[in-house]
C-alpha positions as CSV (number, residue, x, y, z in Angstrom):
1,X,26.0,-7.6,-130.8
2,X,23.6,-9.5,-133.3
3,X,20.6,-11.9,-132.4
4,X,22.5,-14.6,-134.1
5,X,25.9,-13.8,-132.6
6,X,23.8,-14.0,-128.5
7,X,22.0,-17.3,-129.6
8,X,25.9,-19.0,-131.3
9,X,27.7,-18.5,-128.0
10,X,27.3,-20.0,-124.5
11,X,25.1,-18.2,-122.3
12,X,27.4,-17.0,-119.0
13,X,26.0,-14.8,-116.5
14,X,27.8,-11.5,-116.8
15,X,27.7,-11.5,-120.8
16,X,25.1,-8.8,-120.8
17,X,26.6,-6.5,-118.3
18,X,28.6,-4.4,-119.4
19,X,32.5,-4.9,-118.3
20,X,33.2,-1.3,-116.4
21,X,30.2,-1.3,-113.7
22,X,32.7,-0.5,-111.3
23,X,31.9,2.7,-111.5
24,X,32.4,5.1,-108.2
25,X,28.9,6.9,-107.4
26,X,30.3,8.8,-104.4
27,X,33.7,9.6,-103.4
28,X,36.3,8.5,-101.0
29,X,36.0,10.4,-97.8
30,X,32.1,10.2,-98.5
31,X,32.3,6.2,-98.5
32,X,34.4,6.3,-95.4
33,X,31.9,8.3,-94.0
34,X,29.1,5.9,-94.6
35,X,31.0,3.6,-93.7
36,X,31.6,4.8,-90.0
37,X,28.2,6.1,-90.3
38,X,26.5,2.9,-90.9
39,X,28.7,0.8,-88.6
40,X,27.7,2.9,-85.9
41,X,24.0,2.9,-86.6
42,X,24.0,-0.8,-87.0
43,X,25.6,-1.1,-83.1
44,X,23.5,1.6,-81.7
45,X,20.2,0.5,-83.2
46,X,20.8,-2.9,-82.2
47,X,21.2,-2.0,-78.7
48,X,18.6,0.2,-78.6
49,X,16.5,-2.8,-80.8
50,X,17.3,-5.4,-77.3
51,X,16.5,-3.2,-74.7
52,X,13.2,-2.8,-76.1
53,X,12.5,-6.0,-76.7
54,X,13.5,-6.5,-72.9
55,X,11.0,-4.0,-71.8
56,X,14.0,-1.6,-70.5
57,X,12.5,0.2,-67.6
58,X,14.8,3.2,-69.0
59,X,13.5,3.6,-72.3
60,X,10.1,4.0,-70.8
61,X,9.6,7.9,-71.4
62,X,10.0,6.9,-75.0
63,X,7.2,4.6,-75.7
64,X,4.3,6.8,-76.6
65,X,1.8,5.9,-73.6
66,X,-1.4,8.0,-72.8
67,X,-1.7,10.0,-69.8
68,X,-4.8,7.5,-68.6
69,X,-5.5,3.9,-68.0
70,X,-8.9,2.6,-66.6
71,X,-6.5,-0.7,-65.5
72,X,-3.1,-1.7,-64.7
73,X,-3.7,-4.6,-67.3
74,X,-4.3,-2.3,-70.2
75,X,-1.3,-0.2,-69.2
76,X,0.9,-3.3,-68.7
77,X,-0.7,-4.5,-72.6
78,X,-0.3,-0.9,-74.3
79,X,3.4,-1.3,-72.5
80,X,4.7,-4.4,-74.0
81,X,2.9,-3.3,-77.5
82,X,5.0,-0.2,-77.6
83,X,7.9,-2.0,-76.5
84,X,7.9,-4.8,-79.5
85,X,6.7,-2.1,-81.7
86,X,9.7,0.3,-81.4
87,X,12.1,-2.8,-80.8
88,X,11.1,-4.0,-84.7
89,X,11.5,-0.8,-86.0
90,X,15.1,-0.3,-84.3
91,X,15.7,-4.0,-85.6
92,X,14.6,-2.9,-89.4
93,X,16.2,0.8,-89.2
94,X,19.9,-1.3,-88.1
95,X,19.0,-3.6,-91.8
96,X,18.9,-0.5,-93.7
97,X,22.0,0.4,-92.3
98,X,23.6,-2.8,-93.0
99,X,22.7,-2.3,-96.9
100,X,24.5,1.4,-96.9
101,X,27.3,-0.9,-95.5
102,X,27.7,-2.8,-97.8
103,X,26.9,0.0,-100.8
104,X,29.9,2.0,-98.4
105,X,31.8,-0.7,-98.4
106,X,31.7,-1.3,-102.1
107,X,32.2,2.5,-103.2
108,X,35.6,2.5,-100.4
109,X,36.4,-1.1,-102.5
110,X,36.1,1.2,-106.3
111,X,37.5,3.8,-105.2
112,X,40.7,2.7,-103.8
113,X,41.1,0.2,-107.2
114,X,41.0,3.7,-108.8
115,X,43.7,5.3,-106.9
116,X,41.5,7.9,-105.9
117,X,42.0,7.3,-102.2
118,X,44.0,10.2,-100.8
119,X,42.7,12.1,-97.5
């Protein structure tokens, strides 16, 4: 396509993509695996992500702590850092998961257009 021919027509938003980007990156039984995959990592982590953030007495052997306090107040502090801490990072790790959902998702949508969906 030609300068002039871009600048005659109206703009619309997919004119300069191409029309096949529906292209499958991975294939079927490896989308369905992310797809499980990520659904189940998006639960767990989530879980995991509130009983942190509720200071889950269970979950205490995970936290990281130091053998050694001088004071109950800086053990109680260190405590509720660790537990916020590690309840983010479930939080963010479970986000991540939800965008290979939806990438899963997508690659189980192209490749069953494609008829290449056969287990």
């Amino acid at each position: 396509m030609c300068v002039v021919a871009l600048l005659e027509e109206p703009f619309r938003v997919g004119h300069f993509l191409p029309q096949d980007l529906k292209m499958p990156l991975c294939g079927p039984k490896c989308s369905l695996c992310g797809l499980i995959v990520s659904v189940w990592g998006i639960i767990q982590l989530s879980i995991m992500g509130g009983l942190f953030m509720w200071n889950s007495i269970g979950l205490i052997e995970d936290l990281g702590l130091e053998e050694h306090y001088d004071t109950t107040e800086e053990l109680y502090k260190a405590a509720d850092d660790a537990y916020s801490s590690i309840a983010y990072n479930c939080w963010i790790a479970a986000a991540i998961y939800l965008v290979t959902l939806v990438i899963s998702m997508q690659q189980f949508h192209v490749n069953k257009q494609a008829g290449h969906f056969q287990l």
